[in-house]
N, C-alpha and C positions, 0 to 999 in steps of 0.2 A: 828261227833262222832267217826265214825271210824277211820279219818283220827288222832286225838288225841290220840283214844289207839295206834293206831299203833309206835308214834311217842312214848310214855314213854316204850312200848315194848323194842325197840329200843334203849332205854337208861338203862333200867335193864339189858337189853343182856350184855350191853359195861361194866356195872360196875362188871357185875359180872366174865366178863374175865377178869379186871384188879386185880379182888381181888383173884383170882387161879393164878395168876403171882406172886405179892406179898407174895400171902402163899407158890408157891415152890421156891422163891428165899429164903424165912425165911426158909423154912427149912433146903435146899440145902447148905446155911451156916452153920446152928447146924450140919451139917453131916458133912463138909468139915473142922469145926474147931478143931485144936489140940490139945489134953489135954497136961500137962505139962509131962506126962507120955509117950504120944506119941514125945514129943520134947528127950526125954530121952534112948526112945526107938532109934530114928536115931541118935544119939552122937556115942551110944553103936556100932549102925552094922559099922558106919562109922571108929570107933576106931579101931573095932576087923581089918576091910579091911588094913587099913594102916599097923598094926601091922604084918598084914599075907605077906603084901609088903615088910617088913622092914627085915622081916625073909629072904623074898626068897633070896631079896639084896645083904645082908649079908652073904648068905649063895653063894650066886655066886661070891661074890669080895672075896669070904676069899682063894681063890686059888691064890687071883693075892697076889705081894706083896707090901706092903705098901707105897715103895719106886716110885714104878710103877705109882698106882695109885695117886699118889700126881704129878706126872711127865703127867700126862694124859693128863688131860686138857690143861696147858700148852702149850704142843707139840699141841693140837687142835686146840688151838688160833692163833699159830704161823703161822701153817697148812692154814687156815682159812684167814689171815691174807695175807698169800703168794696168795693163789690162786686169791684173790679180785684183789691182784696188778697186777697179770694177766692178768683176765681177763679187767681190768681197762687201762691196755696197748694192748689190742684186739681190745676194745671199741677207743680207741685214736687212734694209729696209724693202724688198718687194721689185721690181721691175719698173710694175705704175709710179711708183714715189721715186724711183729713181731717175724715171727720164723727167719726171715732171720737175724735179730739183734740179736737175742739167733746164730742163729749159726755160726755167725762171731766171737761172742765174743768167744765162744768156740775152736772156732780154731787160735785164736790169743795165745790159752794157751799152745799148741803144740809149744814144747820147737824151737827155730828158725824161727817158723814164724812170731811172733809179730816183729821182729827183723828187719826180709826182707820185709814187706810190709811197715817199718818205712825209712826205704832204698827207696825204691822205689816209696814210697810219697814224700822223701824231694827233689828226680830228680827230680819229679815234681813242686816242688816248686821254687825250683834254675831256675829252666826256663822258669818259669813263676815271677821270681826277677831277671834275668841275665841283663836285660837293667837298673834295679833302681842300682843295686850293683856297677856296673863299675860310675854312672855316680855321685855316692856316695863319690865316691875317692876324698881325697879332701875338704871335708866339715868343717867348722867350729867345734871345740869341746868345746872350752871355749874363754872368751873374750880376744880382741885384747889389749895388752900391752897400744895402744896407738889411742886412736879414729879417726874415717877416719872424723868427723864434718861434712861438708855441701858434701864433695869429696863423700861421702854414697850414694850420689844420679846417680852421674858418674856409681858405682858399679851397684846399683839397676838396672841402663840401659844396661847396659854390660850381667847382670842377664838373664832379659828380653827377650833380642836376640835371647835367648837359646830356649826359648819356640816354642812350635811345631804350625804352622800357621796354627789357628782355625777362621782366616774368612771365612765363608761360608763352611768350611769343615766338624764342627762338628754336631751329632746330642743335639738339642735342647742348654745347655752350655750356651751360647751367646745370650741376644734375643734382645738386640737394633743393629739396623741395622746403615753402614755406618762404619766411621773411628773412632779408640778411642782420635784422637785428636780434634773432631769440633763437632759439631751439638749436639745431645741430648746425647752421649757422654760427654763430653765437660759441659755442662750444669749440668749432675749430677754429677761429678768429681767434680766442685765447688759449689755443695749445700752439700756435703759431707764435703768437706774441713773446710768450714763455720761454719758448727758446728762437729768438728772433736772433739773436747774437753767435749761435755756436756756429761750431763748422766741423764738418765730421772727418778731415782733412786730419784735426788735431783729436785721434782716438785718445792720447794717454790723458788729454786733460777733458774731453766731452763725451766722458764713457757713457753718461745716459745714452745718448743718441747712436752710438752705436750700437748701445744696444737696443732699440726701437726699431733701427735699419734692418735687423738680421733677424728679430721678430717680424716683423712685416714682410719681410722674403720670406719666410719658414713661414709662416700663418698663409701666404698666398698661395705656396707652394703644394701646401696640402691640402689644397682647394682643386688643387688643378691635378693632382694621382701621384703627388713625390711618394705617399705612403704605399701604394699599389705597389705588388711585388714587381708586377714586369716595370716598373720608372727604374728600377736597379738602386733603387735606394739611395741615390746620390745627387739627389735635385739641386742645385745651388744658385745663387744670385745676385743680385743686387739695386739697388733704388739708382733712380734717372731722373730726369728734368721733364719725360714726357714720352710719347709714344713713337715720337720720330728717332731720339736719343738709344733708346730701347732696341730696335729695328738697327739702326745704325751699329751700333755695339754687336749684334749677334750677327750684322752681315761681315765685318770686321773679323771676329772671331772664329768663325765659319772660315772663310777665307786663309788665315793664317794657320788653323788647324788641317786642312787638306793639305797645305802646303807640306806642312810636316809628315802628313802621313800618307800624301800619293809624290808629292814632288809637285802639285801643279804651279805653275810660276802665270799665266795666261789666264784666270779665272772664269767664268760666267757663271750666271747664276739664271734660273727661270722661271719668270712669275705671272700668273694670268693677268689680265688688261684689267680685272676687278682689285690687285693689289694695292696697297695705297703707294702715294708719289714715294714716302720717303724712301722707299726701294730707289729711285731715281736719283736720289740726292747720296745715296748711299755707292752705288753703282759709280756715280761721277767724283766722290769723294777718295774712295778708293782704288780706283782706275781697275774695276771690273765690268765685262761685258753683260749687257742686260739682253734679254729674251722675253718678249712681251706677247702671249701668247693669245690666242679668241679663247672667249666662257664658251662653255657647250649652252645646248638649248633651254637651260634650265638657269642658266647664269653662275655655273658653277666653274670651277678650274676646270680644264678638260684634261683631262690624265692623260689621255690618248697625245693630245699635241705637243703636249711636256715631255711626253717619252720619247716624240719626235728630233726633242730638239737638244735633249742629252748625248754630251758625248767625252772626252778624255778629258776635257777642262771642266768641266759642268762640277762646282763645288758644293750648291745649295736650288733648292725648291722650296717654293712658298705656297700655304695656304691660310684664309685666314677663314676665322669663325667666330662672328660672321667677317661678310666684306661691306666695307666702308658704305660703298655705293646703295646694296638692294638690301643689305639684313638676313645675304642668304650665306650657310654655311656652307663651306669647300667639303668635299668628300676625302676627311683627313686619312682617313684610314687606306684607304687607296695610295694616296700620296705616299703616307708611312712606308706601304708594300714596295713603292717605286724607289724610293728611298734609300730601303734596304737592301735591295737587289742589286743597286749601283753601289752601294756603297758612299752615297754620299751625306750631306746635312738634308734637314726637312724643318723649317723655321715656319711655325703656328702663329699669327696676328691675331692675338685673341684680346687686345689695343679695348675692343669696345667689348666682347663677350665674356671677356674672365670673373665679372663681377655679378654675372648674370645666369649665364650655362650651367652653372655648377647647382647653382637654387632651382633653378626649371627645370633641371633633369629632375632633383629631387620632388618637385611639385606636379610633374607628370607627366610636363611636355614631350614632347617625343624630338630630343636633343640627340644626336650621332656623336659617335665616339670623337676630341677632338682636342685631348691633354697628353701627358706623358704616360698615360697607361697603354697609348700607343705606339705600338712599335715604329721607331723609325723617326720617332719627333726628339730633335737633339737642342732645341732651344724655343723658348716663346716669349710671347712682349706681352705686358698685361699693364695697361691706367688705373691708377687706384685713383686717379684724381677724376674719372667717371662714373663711374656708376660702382666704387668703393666709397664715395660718395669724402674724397679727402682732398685738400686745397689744391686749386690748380700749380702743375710743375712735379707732380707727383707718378712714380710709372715706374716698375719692373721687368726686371729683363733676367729668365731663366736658364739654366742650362741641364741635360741631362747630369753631367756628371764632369767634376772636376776639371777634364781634362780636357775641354773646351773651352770653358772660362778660361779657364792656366791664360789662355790666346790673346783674352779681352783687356788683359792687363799691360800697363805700362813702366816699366823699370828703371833708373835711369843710376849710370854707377859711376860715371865719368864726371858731373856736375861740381863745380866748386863748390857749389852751397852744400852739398851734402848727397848722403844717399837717400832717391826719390823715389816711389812706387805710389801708382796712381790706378784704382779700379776701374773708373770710367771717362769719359768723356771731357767732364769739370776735374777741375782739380779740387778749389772751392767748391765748397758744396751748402744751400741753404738747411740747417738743422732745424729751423722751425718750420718747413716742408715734410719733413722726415716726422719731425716728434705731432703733429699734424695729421699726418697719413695715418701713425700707429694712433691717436685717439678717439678716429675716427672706426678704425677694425673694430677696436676694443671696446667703441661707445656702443656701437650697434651690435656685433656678434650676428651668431647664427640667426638666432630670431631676427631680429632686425632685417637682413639681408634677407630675409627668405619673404617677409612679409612686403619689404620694399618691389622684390621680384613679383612677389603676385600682384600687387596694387597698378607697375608699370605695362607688366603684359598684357591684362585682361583693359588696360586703357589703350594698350597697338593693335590689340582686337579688333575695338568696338572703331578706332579710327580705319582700320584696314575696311570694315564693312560694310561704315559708310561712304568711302571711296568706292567700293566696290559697284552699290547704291547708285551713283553719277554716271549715267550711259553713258557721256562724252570720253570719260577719262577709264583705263586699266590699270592696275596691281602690274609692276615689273616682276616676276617670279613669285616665288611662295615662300615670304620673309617666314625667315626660324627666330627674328628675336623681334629688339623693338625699333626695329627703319622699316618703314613702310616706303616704295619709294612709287610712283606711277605716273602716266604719260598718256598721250592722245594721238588719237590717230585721224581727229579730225577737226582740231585744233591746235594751234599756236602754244605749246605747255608753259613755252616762257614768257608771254602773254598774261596766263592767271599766273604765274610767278610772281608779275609784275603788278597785276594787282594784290595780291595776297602781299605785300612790301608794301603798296600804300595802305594797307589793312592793318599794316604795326607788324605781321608774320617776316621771320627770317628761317627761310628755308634754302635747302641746299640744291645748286642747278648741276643736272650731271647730262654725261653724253653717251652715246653709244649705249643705246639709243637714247636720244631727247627725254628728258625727263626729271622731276625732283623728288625729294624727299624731305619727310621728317623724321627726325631722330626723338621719339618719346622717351622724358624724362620723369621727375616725379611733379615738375612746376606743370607738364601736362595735362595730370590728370585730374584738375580742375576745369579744365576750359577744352575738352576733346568737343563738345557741341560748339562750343563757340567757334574751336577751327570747324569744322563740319559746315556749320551754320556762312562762313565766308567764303569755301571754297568751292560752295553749292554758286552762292552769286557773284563770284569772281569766273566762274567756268559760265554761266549763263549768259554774263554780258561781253566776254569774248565771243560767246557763239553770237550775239545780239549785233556786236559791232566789233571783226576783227578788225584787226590793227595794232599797232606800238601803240603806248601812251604816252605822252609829252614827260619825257626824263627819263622813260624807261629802260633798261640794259637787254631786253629780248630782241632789240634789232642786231646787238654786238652777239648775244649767245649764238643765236641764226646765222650771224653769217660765219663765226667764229666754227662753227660745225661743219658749215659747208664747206666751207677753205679749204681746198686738195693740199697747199702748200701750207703744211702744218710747222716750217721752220719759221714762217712769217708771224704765224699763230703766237709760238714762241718770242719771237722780237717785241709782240703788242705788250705781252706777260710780263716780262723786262722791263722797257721803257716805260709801263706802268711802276712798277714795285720802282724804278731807280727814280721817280719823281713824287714817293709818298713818305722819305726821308730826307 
């Protein structure tokens, strides 16, 4: 019994707190609701405030005059307008480079100086074109009266002569090894010849060569992990004119595929300062914003800075393996991760490594992940006409999966002449490039490639060691292929540049920091003692007698480096290329 009352106690209690909730929420509404007198009442105070606003207003602009004030804003906008592009030019090129651009431009308006430094840029010019001008003399300007017929080919060889003997001399330029009269030589000279006439433009009537093209994408493709589960099985491609072609294409592609599937209309893309130019050319081509970022200490992308500089427009990142410059490979795998986190592209330049990386993992090296069996890599550019070892004009350009390429392509449905669709770049296309490239996979195969890989490595070796060897000069980082690139820190590098040129050597001059390289080929490794052997006393006699040499380009590198004002840099670059045509 007791236990019973206690339990309805217990229940009256509960009802009658819910019903003193109830009554102060009923009422607490009746008090908080507002008659239509009260809605009338706030119109009014709310009226009277504006109106006491409208007075003061009025009463402080009636001093200015009305001319004034209609000019106000205006000037605000302007104002407003100016300052963004500034600091929008702070944010892009740095602070240093920007005042330094303001106050060049400024003092180019001081009546005779734009004048004298336009003087004194085109000396520079003139002698850096003094060897193209004299040998210019002479040239054809219009056609011959009367045709030389088959005797053209006499001339061709006469031509020929003239050229400056780059067996074994230049860097990278050449990459079959041997004579250009016999051997693989000789062999793609006549798969070239063969189909000298077709055009792959016209598929129903040049089916060979189509089908060459799409073996040569598929046979490259499987070099580089299309058959690895994680590529997703859908590697796809197409043949290009060359590595800049290639690059151009997938930054194109890239571009127009975010567009579809984020909406970005504003692009950028970000690629370490070790990227090659045609990012540059690409960037300007297609009117996307470029991000040029520092290598970390090791001369690699720095992940860290790129992640910096991603943001809602950011469509693509670059890595390449190797890079142009040092022969060192990006930390693809990284990239991949950055990639896929944002959701965006991740384009591999493997331009100089795709014909190489794939044999040297196989052979031992200790190569890093850096094809499509990475996650996050949705396009790559590959030279078959380097170190695939097929006629120059030749080069690859990959895609994960269909639906990027879709992007790279050109349609056109409106045309009189007809309905057009165009894969790359050319529309025209040379087929004895194409049928060329594929006689060349197929002449040499696995073997071949794998035996060419060890014969060039163990030859960037033995040149890395004896660079290494020459206390004057260091190794720029720790090359993973065959660029060797290295530099002084107590001499003049473009100095022995310049003698190593009068030595017959054509080597490549880079910056940041000061320094050259060579790109070992197979014409190399014949003569790695011979370079060895010059670069030993080409660096001795700069330590012996620094200085420029009478003709030499290392007084233009030097100052060309030092130049804060890097726009001007650019104008020499110009007015050079507009006076070698």
């Amino acid at each position: 019994m007791f236990i019973i009352t206690r339990k309805y106690k217990l229940r009256i209690k509960r009802l009658k707190t819910l019903y003193s909730f109830v009554s102060y929420t009923k009422n607490s509404r009746k008090k908080t609701r507002k008659t239509p007198m009260d809605y009338s009442s706030s119109l009014s105070s709310l009226s009277f405030h504006f109106n006491s606003f409208r007075a003061s207003a009025n009463s402080f602009l009636s001093q200015y005059e009305p001319l004034l004030l209609l000019l106000a804003p205006l000037f605000s906008l302007i104002l407003a307008h100016l300052l963004r592009s500034f600091f929008n030019l702070i944010h892009e090129r740095g602070l240093k480079a920007s005042l330094l651009g303001f106050l060049m431009s400024s003092v180019k308006l001081i009546p005779g100086v734009k004048s004298y430094i336009d003087r004194e840029k085109q000396k520079v010019v003139d002698k850096m074109q003094s060897d193209g001008k004299s040998k210019r003399e002479g040239w054809r300007t219009e056609l011959p009266s009367t045709g030389l017929g088959t005797l053209v080919l006499e001339k061709m060889k006469e031509e020929k002569r003239k050229d400056v003997a780059w067996q074994g001399k230049c860097s990278g330029t050449v990459y079959i090894g041997g004579s250009e009269i016999d051997g693989h030589f000789s062999l793609i000279n006549e798969a070239c010849s063969m189909f000298a006439h077709t055009n792959p433009l016209h598929l129903d009537v040049f089916q060979s060569v189509g089908r060459f093209e799409a073996e040569v994408v598929a046979m490259t493709a499987a070099l580089l992990g299309s058959q690895e589960k994680s590529s997703g099985g859908q590697v796809c491609g197409n043949m290009t004119s060359g590595g800049t072609e290639s690059i151009l294409l997938a930054v194109k592609s890239s571009r127009d595929y975010m567009k579809s599937k984020k909406g970005i209309t504003r692009p950028e893309m970000i690629i370490p300062v070790s990227a090659h130019s045609a990012y540059d050319k690409a960037a300007q081509y297609f009117n996307i914003k470029l991000w040029r970022v520092p290598v970390n200490k090791d001369f690699q992308a720095d992940v860290k800075a790129i992640r910096r500089h991603i943001n809602k427009n950011t469509i693509l990142i670059v890595g390449s393996a190797p890079g142009f410059p040092h022969g060192i490979i990006d930390p693809i795998e990284e990239l991949g991760q950055l990639a896929s986190s944002f959701g965006i592209c991740l384009h591999v330049d493997l331009c100089l490594g795709g014909f190489v990386l794939p044999f040297a993992r196989e052979l031992g090296y200790p190569i890093p992940p850096f094809d499509f069996s990475v996650k996050g890599v949705s396009s790559i550019s590959v030279d078959v006409h380097k170190y695939g070892l097929a006629p120059k004009g030749t080069s690859i350009v990959l895609y994960r999966d269909h639906e990027i390429r879709k992007h790279q392509f050109v349609a056109v449905t409106e045309w009189s002449g007809g309905l057009y669709v165009s894969p790359t770049i050319a529309g025209s296309r040379p087929g004895g490039l194409i049928a060329g490239a594929w006689a060349a996979m197929i002449s040499l195969g696995k073997e071949g490639y794998l035996e060419n890989t060890k014969t060039i490595m163990e030859a960037t070796k033995r040149i890395q060691k004896g660079i290494e060897e020459i206390s004057e000069l260091y190794v720029v980082g720790r090359p993973d292929m065959t660029i060797v690139a290295f530099g002084s820190n107590v001499l003049d590098i473009f100095e022995v540049n310049d003698l190593m040129t009068s030595k017959g050597w054509h080597l490549n001059a880079l910056q940041r920091p000061n320094s050259i390289h060579i790109c070992v080929t197979l014409q190399h490794v014949p003569v790695v003692e011979d370079f060895l052997t010059d670069l030993k006393e080409s660096v001795n006699t700069v330590k012996e007698n620094p200085g420029p040499i009478s003709g030499g380009l290392a007084p233009i590198y030097g100052a060309a480096g030092k130049m804060p004002d890097r726009g001007m840099v650019q104008d020499l670059l110009v007015d050079y290329m507009d006076g070698t045509c």
